[in-house]
Backbone as ProteinMPNN parsed JSONL, in Angstrom:
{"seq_chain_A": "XXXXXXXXXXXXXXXXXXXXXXXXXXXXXXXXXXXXXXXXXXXXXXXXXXXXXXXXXXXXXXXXXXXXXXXXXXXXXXXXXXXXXXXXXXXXXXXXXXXXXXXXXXXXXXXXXXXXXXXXXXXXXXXXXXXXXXXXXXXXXXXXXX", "coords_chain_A": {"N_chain_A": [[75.161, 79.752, 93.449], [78.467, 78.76, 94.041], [79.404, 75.188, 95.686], [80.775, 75.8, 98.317], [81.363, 78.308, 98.549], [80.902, 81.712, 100.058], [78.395, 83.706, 100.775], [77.826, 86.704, 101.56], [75.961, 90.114, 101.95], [76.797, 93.058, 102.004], [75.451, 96.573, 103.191], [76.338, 99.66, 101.663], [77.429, 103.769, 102.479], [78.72, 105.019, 101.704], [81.925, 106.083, 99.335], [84.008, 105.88, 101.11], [82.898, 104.047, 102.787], [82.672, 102.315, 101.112], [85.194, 101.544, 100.382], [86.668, 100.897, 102.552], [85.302, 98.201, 102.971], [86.221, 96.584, 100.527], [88.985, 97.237, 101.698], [88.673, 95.165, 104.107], [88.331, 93.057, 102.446], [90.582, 92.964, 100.822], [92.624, 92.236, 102.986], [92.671, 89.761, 103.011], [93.288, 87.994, 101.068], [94.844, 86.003, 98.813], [98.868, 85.342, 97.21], [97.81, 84.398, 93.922], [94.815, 85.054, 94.216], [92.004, 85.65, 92.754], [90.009, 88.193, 92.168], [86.752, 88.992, 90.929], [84.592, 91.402, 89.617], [81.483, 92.521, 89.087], [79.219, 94.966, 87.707], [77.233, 97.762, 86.983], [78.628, 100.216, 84.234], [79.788, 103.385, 86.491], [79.488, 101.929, 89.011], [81.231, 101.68, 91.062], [83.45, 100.321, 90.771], [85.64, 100.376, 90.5], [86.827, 101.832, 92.301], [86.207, 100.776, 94.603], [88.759, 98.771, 94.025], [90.506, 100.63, 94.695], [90.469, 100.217, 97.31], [91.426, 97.678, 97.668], [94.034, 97.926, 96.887], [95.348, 99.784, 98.688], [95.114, 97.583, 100.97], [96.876, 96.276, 100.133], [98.903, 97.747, 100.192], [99.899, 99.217, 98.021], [101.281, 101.963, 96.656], [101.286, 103.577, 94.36], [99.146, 105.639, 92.094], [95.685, 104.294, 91.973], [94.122, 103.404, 89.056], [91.339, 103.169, 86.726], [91.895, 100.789, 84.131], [91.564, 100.917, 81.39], [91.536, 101.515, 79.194], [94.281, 100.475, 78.213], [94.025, 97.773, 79.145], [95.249, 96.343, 81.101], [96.467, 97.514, 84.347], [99.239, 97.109, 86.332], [100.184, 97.203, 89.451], [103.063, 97.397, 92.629], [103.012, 95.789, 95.448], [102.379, 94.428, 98.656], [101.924, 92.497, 97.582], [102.156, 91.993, 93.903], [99.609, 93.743, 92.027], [97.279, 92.92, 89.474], [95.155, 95.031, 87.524], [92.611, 94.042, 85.466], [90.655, 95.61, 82.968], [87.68, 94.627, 81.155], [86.221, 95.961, 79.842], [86.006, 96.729, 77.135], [86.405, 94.452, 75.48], [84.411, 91.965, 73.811], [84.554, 88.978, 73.309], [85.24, 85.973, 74.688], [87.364, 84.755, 74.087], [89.276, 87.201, 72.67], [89.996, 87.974, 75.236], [91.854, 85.687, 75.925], [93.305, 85.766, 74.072], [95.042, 88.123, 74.545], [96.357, 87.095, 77.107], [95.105, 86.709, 78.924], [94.621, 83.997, 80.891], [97.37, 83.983, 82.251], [97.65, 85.479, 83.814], [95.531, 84.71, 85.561], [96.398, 82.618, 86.146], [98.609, 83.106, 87.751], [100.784, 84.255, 90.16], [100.542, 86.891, 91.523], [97.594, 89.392, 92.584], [94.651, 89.168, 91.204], [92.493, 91.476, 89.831], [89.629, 91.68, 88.191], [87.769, 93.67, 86.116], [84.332, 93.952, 84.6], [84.15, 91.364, 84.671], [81.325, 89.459, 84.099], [82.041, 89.266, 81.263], [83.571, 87.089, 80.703], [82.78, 84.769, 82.351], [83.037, 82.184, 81.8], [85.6, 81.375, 81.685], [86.393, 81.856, 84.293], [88.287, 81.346, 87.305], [87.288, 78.642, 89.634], [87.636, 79.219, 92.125], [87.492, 81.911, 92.307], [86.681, 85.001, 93.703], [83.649, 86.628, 94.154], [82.52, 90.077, 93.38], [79.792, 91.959, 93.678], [78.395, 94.977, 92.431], [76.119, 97.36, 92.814], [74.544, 100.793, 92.722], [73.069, 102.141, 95.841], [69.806, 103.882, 97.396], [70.823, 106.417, 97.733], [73.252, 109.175, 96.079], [76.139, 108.254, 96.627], [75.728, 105.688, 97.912], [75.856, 102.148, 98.254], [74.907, 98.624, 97.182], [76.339, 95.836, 98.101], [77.46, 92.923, 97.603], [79.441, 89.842, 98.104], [80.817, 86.858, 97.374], [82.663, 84.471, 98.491], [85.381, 82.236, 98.952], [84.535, 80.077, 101.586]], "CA_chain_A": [[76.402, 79.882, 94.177], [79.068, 77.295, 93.653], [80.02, 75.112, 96.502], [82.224, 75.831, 99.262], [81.415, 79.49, 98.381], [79.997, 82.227, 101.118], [77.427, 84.762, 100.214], [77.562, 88.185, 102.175], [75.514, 91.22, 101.412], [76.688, 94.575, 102.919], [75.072, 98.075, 102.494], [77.397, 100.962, 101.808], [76.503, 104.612, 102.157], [79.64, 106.319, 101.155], [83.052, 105.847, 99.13], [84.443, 105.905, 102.165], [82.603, 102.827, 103.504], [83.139, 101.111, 100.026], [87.007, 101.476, 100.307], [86.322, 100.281, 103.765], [84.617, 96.926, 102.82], [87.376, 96.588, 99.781], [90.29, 96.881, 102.495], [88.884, 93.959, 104.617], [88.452, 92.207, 102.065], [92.465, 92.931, 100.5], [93.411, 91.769, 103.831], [92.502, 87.972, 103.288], [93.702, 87.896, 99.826], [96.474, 85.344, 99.011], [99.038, 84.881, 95.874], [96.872, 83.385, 93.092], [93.714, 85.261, 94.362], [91.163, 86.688, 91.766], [88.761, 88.593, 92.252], [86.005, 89.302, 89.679], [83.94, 92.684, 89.624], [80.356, 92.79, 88.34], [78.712, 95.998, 88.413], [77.191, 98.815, 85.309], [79.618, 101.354, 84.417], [79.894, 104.071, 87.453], [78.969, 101.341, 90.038], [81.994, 102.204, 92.024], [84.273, 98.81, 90.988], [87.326, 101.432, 90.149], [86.803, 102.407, 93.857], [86.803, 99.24, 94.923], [89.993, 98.39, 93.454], [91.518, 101.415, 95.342], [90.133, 99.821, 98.522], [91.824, 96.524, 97.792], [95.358, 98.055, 96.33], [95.496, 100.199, 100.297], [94.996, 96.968, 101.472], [97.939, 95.373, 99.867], [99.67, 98.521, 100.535], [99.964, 100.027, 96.932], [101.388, 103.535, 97.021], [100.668, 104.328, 93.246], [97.589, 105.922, 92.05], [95.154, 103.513, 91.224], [92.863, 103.767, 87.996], [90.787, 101.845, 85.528], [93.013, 100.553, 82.904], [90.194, 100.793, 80.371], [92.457, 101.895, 77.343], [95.186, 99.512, 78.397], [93.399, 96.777, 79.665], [95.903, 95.853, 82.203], [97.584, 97.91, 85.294], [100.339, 96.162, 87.364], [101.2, 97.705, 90.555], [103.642, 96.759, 93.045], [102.608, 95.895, 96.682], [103.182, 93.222, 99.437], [101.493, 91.154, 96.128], [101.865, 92.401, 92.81], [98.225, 93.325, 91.725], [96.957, 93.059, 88.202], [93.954, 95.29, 87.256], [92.397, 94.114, 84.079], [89.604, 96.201, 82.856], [87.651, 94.301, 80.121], [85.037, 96.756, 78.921], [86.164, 96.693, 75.519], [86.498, 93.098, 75.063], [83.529, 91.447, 73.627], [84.481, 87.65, 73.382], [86.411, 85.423, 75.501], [88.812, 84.211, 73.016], [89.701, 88.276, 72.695], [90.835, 87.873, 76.701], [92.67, 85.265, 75.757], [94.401, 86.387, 73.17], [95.552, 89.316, 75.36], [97.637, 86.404, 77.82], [94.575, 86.814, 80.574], [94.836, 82.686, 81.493], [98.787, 84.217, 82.464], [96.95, 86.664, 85.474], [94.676, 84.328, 86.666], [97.252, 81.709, 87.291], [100.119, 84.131, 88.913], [101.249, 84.569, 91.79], [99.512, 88.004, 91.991], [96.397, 88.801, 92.86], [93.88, 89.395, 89.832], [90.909, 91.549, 89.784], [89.041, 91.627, 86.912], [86.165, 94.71, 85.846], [83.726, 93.638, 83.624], [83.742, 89.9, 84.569], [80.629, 89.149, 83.284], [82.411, 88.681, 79.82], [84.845, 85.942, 80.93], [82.133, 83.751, 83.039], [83.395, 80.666, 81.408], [87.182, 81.055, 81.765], [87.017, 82.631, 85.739], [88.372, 79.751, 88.23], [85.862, 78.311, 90.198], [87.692, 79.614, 93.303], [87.085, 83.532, 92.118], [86.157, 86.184, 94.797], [82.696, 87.615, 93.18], [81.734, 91.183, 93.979], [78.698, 92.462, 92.282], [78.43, 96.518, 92.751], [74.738, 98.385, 92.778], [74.357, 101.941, 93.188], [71.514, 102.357, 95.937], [68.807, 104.975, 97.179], [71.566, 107.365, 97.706], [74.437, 109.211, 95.184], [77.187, 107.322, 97.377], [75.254, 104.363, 98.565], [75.739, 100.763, 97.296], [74.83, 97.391, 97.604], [77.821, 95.079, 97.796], [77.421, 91.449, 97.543], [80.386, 89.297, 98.184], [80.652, 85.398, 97.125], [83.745, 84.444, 98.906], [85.775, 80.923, 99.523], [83.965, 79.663, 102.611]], "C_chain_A": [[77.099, 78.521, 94.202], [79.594, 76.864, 95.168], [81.148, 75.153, 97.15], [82.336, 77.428, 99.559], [80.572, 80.148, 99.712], [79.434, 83.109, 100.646], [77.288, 85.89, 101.167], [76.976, 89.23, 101.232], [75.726, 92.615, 102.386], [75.873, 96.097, 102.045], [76.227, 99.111, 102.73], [76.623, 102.46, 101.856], [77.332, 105.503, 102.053], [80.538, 105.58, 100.507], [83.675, 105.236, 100.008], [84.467, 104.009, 102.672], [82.777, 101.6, 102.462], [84.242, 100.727, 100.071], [87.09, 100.798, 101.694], [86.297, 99.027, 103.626], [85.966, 96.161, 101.682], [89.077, 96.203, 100.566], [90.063, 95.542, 103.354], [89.204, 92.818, 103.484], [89.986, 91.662, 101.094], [92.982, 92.48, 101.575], [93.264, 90.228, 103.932], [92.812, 87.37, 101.733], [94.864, 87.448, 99.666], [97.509, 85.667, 97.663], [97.974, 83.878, 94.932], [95.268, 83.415, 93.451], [93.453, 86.002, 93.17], [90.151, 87.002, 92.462], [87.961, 89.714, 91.125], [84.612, 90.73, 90.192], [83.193, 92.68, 88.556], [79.771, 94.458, 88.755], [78.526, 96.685, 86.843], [78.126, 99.834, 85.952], [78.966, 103.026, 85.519], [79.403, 103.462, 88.874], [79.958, 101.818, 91.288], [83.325, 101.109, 91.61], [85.936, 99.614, 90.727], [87.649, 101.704, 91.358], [87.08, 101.388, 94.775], [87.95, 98.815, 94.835], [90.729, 99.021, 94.335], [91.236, 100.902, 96.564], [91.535, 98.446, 98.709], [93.301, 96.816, 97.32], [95.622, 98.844, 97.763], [95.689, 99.01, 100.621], [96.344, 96.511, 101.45], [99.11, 95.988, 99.818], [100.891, 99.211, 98.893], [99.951, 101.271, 97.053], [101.599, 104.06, 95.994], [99.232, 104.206, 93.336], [96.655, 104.811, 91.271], [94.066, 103.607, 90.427], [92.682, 103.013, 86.97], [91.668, 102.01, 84.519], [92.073, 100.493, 81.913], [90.927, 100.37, 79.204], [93.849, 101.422, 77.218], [95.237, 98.512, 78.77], [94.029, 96.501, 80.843], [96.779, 96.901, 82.5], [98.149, 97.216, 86.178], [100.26, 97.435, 88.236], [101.47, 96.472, 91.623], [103.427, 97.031, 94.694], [103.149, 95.036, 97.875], [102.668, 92.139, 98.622], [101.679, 92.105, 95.065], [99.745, 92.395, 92.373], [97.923, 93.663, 90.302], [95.535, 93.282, 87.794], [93.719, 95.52, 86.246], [90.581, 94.789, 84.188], [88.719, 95.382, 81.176], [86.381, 94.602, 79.424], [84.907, 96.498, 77.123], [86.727, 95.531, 74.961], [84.723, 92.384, 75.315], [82.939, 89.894, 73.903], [85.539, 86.914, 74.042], [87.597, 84.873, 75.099], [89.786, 86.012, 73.474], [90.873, 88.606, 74.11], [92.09, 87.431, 76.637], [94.197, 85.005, 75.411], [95.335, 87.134, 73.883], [96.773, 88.276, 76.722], [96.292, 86.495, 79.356], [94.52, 85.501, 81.459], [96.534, 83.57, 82.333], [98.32, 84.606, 84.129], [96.197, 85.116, 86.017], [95.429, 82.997, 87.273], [98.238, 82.04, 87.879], [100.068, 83.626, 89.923], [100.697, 85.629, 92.315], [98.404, 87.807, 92.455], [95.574, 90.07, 91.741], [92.792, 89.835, 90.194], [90.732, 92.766, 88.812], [87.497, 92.73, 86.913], [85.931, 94.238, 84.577], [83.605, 92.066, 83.516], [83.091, 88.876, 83.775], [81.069, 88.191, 81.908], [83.611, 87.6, 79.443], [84.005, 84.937, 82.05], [83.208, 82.433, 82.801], [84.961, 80.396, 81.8], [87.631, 81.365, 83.257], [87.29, 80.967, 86.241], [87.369, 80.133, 88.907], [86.265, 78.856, 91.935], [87.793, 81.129, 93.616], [86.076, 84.274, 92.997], [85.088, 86.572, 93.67], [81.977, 88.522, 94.086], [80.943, 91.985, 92.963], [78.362, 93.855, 93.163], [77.187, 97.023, 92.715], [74.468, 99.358, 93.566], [73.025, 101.209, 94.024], [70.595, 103.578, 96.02], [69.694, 106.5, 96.882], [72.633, 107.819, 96.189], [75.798, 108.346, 94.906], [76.654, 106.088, 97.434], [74.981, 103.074, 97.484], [75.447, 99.842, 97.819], [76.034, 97.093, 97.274], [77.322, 93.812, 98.045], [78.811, 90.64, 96.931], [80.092, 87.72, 98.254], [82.036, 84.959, 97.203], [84.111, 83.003, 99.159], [85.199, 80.911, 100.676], [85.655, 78.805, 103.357]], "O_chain_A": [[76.54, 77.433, 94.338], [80.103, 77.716, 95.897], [82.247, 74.722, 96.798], [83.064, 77.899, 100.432], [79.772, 79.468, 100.355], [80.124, 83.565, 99.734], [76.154, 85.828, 101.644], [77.296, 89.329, 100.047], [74.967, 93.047, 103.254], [75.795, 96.458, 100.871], [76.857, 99.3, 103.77], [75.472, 102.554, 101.428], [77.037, 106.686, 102.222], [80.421, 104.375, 100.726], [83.966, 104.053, 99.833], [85.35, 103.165, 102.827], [82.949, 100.407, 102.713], [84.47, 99.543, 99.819], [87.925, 99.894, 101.663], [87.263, 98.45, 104.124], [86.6, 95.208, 102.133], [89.946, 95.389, 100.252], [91.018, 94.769, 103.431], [90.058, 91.935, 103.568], [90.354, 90.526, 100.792], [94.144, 92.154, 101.332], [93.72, 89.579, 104.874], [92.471, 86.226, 101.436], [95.872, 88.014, 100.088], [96.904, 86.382, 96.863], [97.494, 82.808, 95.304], [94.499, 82.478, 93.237], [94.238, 86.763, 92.604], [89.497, 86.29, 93.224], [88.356, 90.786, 90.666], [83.9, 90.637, 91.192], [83.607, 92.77, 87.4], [79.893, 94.992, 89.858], [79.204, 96.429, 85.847], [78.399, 100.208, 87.092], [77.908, 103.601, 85.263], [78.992, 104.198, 89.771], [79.496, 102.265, 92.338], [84.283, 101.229, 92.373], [87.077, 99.166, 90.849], [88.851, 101.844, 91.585], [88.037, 101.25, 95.537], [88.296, 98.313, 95.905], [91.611, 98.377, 94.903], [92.177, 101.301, 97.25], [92.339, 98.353, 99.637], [93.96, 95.777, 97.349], [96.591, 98.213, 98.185], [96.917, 98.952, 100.699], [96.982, 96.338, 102.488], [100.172, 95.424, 99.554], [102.087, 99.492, 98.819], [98.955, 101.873, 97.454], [102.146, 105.154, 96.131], [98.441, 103.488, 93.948], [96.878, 104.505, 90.1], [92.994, 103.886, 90.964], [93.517, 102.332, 86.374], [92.13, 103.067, 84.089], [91.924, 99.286, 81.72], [90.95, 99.346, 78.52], [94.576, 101.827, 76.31], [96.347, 97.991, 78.878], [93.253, 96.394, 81.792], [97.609, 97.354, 81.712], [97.393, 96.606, 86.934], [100.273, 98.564, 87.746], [100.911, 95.384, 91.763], [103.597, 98.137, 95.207], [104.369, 94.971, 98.029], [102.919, 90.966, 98.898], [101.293, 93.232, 95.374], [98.929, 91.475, 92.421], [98.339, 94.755, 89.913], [94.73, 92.36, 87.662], [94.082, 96.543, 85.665], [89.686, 94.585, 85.008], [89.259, 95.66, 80.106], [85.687, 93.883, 78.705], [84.03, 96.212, 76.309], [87.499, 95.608, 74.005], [84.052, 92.291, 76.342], [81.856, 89.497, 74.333], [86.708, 87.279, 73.916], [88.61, 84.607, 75.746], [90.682, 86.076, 74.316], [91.977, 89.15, 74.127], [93.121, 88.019, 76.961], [95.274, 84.565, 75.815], [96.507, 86.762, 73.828], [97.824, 88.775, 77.123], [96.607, 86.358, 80.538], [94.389, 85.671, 82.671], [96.281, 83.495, 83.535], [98.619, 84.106, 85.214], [96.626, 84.613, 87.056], [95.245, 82.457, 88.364], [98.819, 81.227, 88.598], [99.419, 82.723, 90.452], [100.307, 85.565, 93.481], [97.949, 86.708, 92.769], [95.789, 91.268, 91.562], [91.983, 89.116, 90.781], [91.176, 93.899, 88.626], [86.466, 92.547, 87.561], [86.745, 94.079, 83.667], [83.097, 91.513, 82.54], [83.556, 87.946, 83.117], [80.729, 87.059, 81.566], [84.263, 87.37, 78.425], [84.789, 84.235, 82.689], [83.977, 81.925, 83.617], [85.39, 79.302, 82.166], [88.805, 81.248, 83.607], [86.825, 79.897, 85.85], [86.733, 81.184, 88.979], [85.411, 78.891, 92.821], [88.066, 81.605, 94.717], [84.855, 84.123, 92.956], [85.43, 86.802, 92.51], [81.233, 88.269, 95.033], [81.256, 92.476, 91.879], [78.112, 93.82, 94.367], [77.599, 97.612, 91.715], [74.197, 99.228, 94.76], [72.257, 100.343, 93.605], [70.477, 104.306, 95.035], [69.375, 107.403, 96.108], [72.797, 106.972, 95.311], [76.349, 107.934, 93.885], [77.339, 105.259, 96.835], [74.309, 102.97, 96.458], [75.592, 99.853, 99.041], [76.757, 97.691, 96.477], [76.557, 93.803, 99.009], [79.213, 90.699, 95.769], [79.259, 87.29, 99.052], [82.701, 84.995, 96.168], [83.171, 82.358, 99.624], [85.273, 82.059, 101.113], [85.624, 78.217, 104.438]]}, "name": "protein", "num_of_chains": 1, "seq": "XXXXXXXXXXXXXXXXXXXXXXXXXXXXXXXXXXXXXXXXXXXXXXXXXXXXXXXXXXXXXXXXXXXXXXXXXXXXXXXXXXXXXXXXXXXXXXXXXXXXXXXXXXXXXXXXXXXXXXXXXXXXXXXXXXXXXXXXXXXXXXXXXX"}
């Protein structure tokens, strides 16, 4: 954990309570926030997203941009949800203008993280997703500016 950073671990045990945890955390979210989303595919981080676009008071539908890499919507922040499943190498990001998002004015959050370690700023929200015992139920682990 890099300094200055805070480490929370909540348990979830529904959607519900994920979109829950997602909205506090859209409510402390400035211009020029990212936040980076670890998690294997069906962790919930699409769900997440809809937690944190309520927050910011996004009244389109919100869904993984998989096959477009990037959705804009328009809120009390513009939010830019890049999905980067199908990007292998970090140049590939690049290419695509993703340095552009993470220095906006929006606020940036990124699925599939992982594959952009090297290029995230060092002041990047990290939420790592794990189904638990349950269908619904997740771990959430949050690594937040302190």
């Amino acid at each position: 954990m890099k300094k200055g950073m805070k480490k929370t671990t909540y348990r979830s045990g529904s959607c519900e309570e994920t979109m829950r945890l997602a909205r506090m955390l859209g409510e402390q979210l400035k211009p020029g926030s990212v936040v980076a989303l670890f998690g294997e595919l069906g962790a919930g981080k699409t769900r997440f997203v809809q937690g944190l676009a309520e927050a910011l008071q996004v009244q389109d539908v919100v869904n993984s941009p998989t096959f477009t890499l990037v959705n804009e919507y328009r809120g009390i922040l513009p939010i830019y949800h890049i999905d980067l499943y199908r990007i292998q190498q970090e140049d590939e990001a690049l290419d695509l203008g993703l340095d552009e998002y993470l220095y906006g004015e929006g606020v940036t959050v990124i699925e599939w993280s992982e594959r952009i370690m090297n290029i995230l700023p060092s002041s990047a929200w990290k939420v790592r997703i794990t189904p638990a015992e349950t269908e619904t139920g997740r771990v959430i682990e949050m690594e937040t500016p302190a």
